[in-house]
C-alpha positions in Angstrom: -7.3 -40.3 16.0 -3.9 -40.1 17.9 -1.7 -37.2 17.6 0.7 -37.3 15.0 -1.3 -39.6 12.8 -1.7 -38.9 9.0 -5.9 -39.0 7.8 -6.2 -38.7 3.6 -7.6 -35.1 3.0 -11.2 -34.8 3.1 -12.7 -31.5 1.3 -15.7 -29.8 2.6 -15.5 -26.8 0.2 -13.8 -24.8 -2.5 -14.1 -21.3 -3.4 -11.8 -19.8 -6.6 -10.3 -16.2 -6.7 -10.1 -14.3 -9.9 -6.5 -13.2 -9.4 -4.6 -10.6 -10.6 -2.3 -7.4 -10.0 -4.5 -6.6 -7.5 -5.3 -8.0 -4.3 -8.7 -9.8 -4.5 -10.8 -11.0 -1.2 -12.9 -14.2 -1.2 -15.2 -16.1 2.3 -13.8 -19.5 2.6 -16.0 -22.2 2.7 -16.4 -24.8 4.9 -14.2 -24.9 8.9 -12.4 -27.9 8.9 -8.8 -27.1 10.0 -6.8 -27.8 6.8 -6.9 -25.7 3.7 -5.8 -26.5 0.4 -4.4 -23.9 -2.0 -4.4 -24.1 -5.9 -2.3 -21.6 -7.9 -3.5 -22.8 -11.1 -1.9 -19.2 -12.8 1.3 -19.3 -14.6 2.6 -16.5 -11.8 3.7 -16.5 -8.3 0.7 -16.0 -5.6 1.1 -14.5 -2.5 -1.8 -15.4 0.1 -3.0 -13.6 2.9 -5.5 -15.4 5.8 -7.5 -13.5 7.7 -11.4 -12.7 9.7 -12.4 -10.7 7.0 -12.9 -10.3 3.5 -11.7 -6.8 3.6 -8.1 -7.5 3.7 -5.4 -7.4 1.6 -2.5 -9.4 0.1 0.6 -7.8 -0.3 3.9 -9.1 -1.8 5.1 -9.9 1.4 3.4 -12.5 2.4 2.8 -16.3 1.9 4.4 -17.1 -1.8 2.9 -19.8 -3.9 4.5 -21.2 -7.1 3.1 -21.1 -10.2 0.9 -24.2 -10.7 1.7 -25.3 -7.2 -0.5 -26.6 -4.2 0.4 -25.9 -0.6 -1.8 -27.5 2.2 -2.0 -25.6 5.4 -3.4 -26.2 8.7 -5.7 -23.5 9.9 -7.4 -21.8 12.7 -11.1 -22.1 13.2 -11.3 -18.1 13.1 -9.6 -17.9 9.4 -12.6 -17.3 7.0 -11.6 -15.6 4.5 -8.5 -15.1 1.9 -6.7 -12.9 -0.2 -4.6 -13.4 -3.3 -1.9 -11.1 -5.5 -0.2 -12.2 -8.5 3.5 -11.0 -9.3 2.2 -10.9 -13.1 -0.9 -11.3 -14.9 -4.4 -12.9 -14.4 -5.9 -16.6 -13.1 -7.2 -18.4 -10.8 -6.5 -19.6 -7.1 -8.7 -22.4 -5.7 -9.1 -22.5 -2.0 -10.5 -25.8 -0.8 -11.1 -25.9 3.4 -11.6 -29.9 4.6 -9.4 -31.9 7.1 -6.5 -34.3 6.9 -3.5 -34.2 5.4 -1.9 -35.3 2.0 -0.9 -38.4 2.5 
């Protein structure tokens, strides 16, 4: 495919994070280079990307609306991901695949 081009979003795998006040770890799945995030909670998420699932989100990093989906493009060493909520409890779906959304 030629640079630039747009390929409809193919999944390979989704994990889900029980989210909270807390920061909560998950492995992704999958190593295609896009990645899919769900915040299916009625609170803000913040998502952290990382090597390992021993790290932390903080509210500081990447915000994601309530019941909004963000796709992001991805390194080959991001496995895992971790999600805090401003308020209350859900979930976050993290689906890892390639293309785009349109």
């Amino acid at each position: 495919m030629a640079s630039g081009s747009i390929a409809a979003f193919s999944p390979e795998a989704t994990v889900s994070i029980a989210a909270g006040t807390s920061s909560n770890a998950v492995a992704l799945g999958g190593s295609g280079p896009s990645l899919l995030v769900f915040n299916s909670t009625a609170s803000i998420a913040f998502l952290r990307l990382g090597a390992s699932t021993s790290l932390s989100a903080t509210t500081s990093d990447l915000p994601i609306p309530a019941g909004a989906q963000l796709l992001l493009t991805v390194a080959a060493t991001v496995t895992a991901a971790a999600v805090l909520l401003s308020a209350g409890s859900g979930t976050v779906y993290l689906t890892r695949g390639s293309g785009s959304a349109y």
